[in-house]
C-alpha positions in Angstrom: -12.5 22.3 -4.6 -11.4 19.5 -2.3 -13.0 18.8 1.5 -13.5 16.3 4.0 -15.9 15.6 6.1 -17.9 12.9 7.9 -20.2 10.3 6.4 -23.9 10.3 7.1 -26.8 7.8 6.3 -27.8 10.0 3.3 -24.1 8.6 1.6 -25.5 4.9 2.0 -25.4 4.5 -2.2 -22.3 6.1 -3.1 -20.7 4.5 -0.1 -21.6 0.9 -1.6 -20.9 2.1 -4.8 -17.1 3.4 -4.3 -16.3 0.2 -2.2 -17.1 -1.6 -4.9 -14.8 0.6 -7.1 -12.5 0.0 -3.8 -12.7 -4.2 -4.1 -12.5 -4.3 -7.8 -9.5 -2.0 -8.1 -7.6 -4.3 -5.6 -8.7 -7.8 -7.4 -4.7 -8.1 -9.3 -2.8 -6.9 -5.7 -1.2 -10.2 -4.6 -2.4 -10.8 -1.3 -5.9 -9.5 -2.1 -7.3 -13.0 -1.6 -5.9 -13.4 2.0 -7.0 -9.9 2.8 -10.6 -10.9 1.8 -11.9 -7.6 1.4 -15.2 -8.7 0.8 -15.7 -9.3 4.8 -13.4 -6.6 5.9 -14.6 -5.3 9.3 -13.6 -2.9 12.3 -11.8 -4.5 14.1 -12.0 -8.0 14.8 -15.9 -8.0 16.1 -16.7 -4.8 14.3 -19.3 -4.2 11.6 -18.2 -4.8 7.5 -16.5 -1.7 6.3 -19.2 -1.7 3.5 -22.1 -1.2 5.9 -22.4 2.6 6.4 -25.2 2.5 8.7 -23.3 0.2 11.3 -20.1 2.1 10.5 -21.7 5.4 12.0 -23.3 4.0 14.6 -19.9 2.1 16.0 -18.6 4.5 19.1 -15.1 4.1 18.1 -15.2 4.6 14.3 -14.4 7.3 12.2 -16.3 7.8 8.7 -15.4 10.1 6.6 -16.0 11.5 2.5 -13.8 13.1 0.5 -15.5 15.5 -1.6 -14.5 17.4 -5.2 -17.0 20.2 -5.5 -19.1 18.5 -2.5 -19.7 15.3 -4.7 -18.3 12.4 -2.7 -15.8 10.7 -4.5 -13.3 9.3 -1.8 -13.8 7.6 2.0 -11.4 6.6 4.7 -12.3 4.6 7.7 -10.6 4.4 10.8 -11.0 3.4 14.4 -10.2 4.5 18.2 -8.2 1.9 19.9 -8.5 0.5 22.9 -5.7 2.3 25.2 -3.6 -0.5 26.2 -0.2 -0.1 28.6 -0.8 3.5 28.4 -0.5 4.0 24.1 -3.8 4.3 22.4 -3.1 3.2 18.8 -5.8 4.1 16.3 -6.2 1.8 13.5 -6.6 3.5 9.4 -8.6 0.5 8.0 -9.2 1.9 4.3 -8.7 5.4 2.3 -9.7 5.0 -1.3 -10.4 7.6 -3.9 -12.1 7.4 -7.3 -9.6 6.6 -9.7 -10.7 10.0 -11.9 -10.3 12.0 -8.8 -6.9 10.9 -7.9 -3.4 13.2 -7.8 -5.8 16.5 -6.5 -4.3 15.5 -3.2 -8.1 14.5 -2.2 -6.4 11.2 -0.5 -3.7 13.6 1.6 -6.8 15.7 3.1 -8.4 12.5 4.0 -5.7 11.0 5.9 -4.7 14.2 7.4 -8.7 14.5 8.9 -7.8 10.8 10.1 -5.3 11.4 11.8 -6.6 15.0 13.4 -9.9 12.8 15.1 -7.4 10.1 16.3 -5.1 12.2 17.9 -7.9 14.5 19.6 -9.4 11.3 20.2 -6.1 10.5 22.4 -4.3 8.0 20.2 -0.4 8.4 20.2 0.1 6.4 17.2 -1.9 4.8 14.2 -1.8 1.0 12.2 -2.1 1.4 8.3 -2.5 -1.5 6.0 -1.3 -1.9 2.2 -1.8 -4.9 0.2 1.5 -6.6 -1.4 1.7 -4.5 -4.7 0.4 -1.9 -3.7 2.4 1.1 -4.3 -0.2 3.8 -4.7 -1.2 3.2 -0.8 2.6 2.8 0.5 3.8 6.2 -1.4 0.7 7.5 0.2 1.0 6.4 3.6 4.8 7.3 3.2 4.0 10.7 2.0 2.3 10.8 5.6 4.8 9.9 7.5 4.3 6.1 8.0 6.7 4.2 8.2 6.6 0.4 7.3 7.4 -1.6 10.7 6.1 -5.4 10.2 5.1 -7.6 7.2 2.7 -10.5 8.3 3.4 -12.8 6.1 1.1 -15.7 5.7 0.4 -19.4 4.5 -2.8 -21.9 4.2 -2.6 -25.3 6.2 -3.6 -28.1 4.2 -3.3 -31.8 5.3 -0.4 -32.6 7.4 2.3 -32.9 4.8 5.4 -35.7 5.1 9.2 -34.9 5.0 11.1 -34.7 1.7 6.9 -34.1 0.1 
């Protein structure tokens, strides 16, 4: 049976070990390299999403396991926002699930428990990021009800280059 529910110190291996899974599964997705994922963090000056202890003991984050048959096989991580010209956007940093424990809908129950503690948290809207390629996290953010509104797009700065080089 599927459940969510929130992280706690006790998860600390299987936290490091499915962020690994995490990292490694994203290694071929272009734009992995700009994303770093290795220093991920919440929020600009937040704690690395691979720290659990810091994670739980941010005031604005939200930690949670996905579970088959209470084994954790899945997390998600969000944040609170800041409100800011009265909108309180919540932020959905990372959901991942083990690849064996995928299409149960284990991913669906996560981001629906994400986006219950933002919007009791007062958050009229929520930020989702997918890398370039992909698809798996767009058709699952889409099947939530996000809707793509920006691409960044983004380029290195090397020595100042000369016209017609």
């Amino acid at each position: 049976m599927e459940s969510v529910r929130p992280a706690r110190g006790s998860d600390a291996d299987v936290w490091r070990e499915l962020m690994g899974l995490l990292v490694a599964s994203s290694r071929d997705h272009r734009g992995r390299q700009e994303a770093d994922m290795d220093s991920w963090t919440l929020g600009p000056s937040g704690p690395p999403l691979d720290d659990l202890g810091a994670l739980l003991a941010h005031p604005s984050s939200v930690v949670l396991m996905g579970c088959l048959d209470a084994v954790p096989v899945a997390l998600a991580v969000a944040e609170i926002g800041k409100p800011a010209e009265g909108e309180r956007t919540g932020y959905l940093y990372l959901c991942f699930v083990e690849e064996g424990a995928r299409q149960v809908g284990l991913g669906r129950l996560l981001v629906d428990e994400v986006l219950t503690v933002l919007r009791e948290s007062g958050c009229t809207s929520v930020d989702g990021w997918a890398l370039p390629g992909d698809r798996a996290t767009k058709n699952q953010f889409e099947s939530a009800g996000f809707k793509a509104r920006l691409i960044t797009m983004h380029r290195k700065l090397g020595p100042a280059e000369t016209k017609g080089s």
